[in-house]
N, C-alpha and C positions, 0 to 999 in steps of 0.2 A: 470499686463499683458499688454503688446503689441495689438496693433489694427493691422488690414493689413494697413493701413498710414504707419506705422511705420517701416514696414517689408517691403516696393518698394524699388525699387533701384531708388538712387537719382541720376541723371543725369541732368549736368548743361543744361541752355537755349541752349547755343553753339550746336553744332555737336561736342559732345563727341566722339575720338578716340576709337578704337576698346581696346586700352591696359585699357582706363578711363574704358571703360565700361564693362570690366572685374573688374578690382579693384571695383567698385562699385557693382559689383554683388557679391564677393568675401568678402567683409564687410557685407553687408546686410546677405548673408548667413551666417557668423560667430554669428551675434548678434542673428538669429533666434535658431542656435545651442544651445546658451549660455541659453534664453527662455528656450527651451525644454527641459535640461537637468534638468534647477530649476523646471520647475514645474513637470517633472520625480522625483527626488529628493524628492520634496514637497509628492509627489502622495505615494511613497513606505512607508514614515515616518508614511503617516495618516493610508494607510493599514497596516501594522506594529504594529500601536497601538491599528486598529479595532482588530485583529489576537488575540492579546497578553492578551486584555480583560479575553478572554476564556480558554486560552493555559493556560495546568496544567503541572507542571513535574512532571512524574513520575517515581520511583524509584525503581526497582525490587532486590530479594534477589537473590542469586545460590541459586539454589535448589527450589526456590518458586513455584508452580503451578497456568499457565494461562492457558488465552484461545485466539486464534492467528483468526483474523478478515478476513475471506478469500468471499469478493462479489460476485464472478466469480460464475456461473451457467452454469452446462454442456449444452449443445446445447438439445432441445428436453424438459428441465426440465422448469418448473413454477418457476415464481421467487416468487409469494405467499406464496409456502411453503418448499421454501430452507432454511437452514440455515446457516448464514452470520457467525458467529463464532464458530469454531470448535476446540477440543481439548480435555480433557484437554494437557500441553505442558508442560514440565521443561524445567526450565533454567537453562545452564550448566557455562554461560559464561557471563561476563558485557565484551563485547568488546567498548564498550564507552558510554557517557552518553545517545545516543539516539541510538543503537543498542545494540542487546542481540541474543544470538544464543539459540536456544533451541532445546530440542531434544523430537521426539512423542514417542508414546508404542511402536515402533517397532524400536526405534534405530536411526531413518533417524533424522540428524543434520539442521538445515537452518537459517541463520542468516536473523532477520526480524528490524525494527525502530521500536520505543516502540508505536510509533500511532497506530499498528495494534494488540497490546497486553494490556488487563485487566485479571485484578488478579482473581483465583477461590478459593471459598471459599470451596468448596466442595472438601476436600483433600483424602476422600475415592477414589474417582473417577480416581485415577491415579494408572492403572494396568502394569506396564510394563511384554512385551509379553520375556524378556529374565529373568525377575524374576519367573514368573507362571510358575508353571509344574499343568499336569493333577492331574484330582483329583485320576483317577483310569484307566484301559486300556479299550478300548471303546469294545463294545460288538460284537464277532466275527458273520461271519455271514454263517448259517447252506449250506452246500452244496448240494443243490438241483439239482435232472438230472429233464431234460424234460417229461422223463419217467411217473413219477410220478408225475408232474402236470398235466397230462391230465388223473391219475388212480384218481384222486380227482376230478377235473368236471364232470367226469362219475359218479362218486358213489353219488355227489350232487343231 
């Protein structure tokens, strides 16, 4: 690496012209560029390799059931007791090795990177709302007049 010595603009004893002493400043800045790009260069290779330690690829099926990583906490909520991953999700689509589109219980599509997707083991867990139908028709409810609610608090 360069020191600041290294990186002045060299300027003879004379009274350097106004054109010297651009060209001189115009070199010196070239060499500092050159500097900074290696040790830019240098800097991304080492983070890159710190990165890569830990990075796993992973590989999802169609059809497979995850769960999609969502941080965001609505305005008003506790972040103690949100929770960061929700779903479960199918995946309908490899649109490439680091995205997948997938689709929740009700239909809605959204293409997400696989860093925000782990796999669920829990394959009961996936209900879609366009396969369920009711079990039965929900219980009607009797027609009451006013009338008669109040020949009941009386008689109470």
């Amino acid at each position: 690496m360069p020191n600041s010595s290294d990186l002045k603009a060299k300027i003879s004893l004379e009274n350097p012209t106004h054109e010297q002493r651009l060209e001189s400043l115009k070199k010196t800045l070239k060499l500092a560029y050159k500097y900074v790009t290696k040790a830019n260069k240098s800097s991304h290779l080492h983070n890159k390799r710190l990165y890569d330690r830990k990075a796993r690829l992973r590989n999802f099926e169609v059809g497979e059931l995850v769960y999609l990583y969502k941080p965001t906490i609505k305005p008003g909520l506790s972040r103690k007791f949100s929770k960061c991953w929700t779903g479960p999700y199918k995946i309908t689509a490899k649109i490439s090795d680091l995205n997948y589109e997938i689709i929740d219980q009700k239909n809605r599509k959204q293409v997400v990177h696989v860093n925000r997707l782990k796999k669920a083991y829990n394959t009961g867990a996936w209900n879609s709302q366009v396969e369920r139908k009711p079990l039965r028709n929900p219980p009607k409810k009797l027609a009451t007049s006013p009338s008669t609610n109040k020949r009941k608090r009386r008689s109470e």
